[in-house]
Backbone as CSV, one residue per row, in Angstrom:
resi,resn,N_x,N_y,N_z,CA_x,CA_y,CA_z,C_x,C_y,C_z
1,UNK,-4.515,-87.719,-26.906,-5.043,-86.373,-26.759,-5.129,-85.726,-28.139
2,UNK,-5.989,-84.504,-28.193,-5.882,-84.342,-29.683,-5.642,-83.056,-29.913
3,UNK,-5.259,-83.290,-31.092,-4.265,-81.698,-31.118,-5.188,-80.881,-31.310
4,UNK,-4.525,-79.557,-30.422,-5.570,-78.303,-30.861,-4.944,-77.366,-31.528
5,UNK,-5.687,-76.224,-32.125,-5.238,-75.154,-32.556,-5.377,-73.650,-32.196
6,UNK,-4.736,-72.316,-31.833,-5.397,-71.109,-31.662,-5.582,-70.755,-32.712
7,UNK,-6.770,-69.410,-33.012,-7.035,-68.750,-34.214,-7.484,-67.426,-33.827
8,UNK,-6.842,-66.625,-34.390,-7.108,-65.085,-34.084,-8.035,-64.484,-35.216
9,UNK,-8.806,-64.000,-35.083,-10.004,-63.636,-36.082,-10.264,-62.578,-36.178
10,UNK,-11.087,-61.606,-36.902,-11.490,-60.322,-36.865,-12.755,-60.828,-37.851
11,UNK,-14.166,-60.068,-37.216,-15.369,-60.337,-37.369,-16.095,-58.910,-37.647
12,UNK,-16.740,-58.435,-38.173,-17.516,-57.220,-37.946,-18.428,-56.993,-38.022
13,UNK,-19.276,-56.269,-36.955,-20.160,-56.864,-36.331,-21.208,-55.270,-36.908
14,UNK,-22.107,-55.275,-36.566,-23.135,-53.969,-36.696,-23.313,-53.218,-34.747
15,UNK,-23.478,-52.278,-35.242,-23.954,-51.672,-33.368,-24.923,-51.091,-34.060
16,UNK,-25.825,-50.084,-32.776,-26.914,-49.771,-32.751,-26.881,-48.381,-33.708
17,UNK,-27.917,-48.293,-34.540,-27.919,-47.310,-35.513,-28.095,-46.353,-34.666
18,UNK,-27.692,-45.225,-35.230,-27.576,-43.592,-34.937,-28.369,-42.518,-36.158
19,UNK,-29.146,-42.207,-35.911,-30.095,-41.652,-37.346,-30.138,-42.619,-38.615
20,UNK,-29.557,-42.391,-39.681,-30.373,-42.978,-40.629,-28.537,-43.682,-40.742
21,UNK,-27.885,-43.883,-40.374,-26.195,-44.394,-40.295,-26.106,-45.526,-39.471
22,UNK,-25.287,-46.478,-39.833,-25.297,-48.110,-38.761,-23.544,-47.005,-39.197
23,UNK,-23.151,-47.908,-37.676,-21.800,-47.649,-37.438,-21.598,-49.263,-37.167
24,UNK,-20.239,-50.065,-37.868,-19.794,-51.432,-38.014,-18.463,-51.488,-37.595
25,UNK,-18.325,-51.768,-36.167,-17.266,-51.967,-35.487,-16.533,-53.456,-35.788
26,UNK,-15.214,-53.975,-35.578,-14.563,-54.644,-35.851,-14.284,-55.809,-34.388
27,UNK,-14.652,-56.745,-34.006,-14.766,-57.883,-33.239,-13.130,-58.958,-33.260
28,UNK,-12.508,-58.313,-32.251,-11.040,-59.421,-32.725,-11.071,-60.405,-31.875
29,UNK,-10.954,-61.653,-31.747,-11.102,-62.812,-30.779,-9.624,-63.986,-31.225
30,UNK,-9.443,-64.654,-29.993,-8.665,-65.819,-29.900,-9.425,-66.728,-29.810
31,UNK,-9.281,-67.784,-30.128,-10.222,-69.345,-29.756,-8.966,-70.334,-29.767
32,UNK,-9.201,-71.401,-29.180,-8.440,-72.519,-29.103,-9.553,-73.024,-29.043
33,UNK,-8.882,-74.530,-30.397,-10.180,-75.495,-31.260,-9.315,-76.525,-31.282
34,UNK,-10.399,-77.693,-31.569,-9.525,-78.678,-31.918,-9.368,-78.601,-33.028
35,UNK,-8.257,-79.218,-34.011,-8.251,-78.884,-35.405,-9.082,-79.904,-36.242
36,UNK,-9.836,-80.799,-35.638,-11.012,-81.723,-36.594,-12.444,-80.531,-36.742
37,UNK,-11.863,-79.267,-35.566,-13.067,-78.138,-36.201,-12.739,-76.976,-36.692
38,UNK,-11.195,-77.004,-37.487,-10.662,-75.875,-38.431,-11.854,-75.601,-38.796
39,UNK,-12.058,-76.465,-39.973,-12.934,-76.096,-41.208,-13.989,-75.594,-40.934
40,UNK,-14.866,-76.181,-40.405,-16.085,-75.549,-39.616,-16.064,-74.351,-39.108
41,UNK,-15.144,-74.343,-38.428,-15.127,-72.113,-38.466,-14.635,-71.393,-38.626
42,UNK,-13.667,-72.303,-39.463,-12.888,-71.089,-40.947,-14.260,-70.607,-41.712
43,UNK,-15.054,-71.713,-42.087,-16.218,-71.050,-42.896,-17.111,-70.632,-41.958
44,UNK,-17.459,-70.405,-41.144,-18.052,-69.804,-39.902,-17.781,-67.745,-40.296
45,UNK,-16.798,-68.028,-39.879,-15.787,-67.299,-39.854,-16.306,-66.048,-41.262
46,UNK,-15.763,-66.604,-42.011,-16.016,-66.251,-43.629,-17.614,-66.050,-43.997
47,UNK,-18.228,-67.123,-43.403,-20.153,-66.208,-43.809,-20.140,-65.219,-42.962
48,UNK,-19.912,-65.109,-42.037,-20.116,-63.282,-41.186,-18.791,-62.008,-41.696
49,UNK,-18.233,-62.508,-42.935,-17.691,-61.473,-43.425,-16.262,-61.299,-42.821
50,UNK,-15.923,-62.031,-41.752,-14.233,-61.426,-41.593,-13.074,-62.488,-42.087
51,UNK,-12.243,-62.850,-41.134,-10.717,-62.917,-41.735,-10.111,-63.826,-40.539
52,UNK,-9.221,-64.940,-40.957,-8.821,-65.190,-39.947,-7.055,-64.350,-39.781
53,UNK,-6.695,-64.367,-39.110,-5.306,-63.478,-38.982,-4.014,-64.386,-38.719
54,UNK,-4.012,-64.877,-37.949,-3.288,-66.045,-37.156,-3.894,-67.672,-36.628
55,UNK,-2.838,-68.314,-37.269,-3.332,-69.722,-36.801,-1.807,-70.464,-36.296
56,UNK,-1.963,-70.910,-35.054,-0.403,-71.529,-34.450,-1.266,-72.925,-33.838
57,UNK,-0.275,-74.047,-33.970,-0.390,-74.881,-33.316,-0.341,-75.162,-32.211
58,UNK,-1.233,-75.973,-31.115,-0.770,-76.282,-29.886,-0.220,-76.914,-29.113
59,UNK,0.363,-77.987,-30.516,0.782,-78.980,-29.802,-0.407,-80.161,-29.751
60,UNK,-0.169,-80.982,-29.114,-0.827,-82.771,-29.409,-1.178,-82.533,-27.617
């Protein structure tokens, strides 16, 4: 079986403009991945501008 990982993220995202002002709300999510796809959306992650917060193992 293969080990996975959780990852807690914060993303920020755009909403719908309001006059000539964008208001950019903050997107927090959990995922459980396998860890042969850390990398892949750690940098995922990082081109849309946020952060990962937490990363715990799940075990095998």
């Amino acid at each position: 079986m293969a080990r996975t990982i959780s990852i807690t993220a914060c993303v920020p995202r755009r909403t719908k403009s309001v006059g000539a002002s964008r208001e950019i709300q903050n997107v927090y999510f959990t995922k459980r991945i396998s860890f042969d796809q850390f990398t892949p959306e750690y940098q995922r992650i990082h081109r849309q501008g946020g952060t990962i917060l937490n990363v715990q193992c799940m075990g095998s």
